[in-house]
N, C-alpha and C positions, 0 to 999 in steps of 0.2 A: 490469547493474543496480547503482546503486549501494549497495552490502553495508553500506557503512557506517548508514545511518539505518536498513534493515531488520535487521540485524543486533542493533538498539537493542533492535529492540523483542520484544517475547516471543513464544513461538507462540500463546498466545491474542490477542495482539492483532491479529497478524498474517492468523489467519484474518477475524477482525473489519474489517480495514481490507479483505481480498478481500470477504467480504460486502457491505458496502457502493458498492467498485469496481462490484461484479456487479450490482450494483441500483441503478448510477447513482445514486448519494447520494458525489458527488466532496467538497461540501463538510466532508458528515458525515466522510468518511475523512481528510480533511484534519487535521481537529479532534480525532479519535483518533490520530493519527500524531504533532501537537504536541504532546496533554497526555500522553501515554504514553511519549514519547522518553527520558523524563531531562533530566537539564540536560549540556550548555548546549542548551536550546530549540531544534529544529530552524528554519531558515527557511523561510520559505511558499515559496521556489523548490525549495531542496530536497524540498520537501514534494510541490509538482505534479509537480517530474521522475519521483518515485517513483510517483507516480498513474499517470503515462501508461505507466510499464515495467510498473508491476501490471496493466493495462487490459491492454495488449499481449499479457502473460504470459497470463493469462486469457484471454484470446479465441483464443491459441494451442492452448490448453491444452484449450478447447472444440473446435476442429474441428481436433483430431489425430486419424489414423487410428487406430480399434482404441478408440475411449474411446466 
């Protein structure tokens, strides 16, 4: 994953951006993940790479054993 831009950002926002992930609103997460970074402003590629490792994370994270 890359740590860098989630690392930016806080644990509130970070559940915020998996809420979203999880509800299929990619743009909305997008858009939380720009204006909350800090500066220098993330790029929108940085931004979808992050989406798909959260997406990934998340859908791992649903159909683990034991959860």
């Amino acid at each position: 994953m890359d740590e860098g831009l989630w690392s930016r950002l806080s644990a509130e926002t970070r559940a915020e951006v998996d809420r979203h992930v999880a509800a299929g609103r990619t743009v909305r997460a997008i858009v939380v993940m720009r204006e909350r970074a800090g500066l220098p402003q993330p790029e929108l590629r940085d931004c979808v790479d992050l989406l798909a490792q959260r997406f990934t994370a998340l859908r791992e994270h649903a159909t683990a054993p034991g959860d």
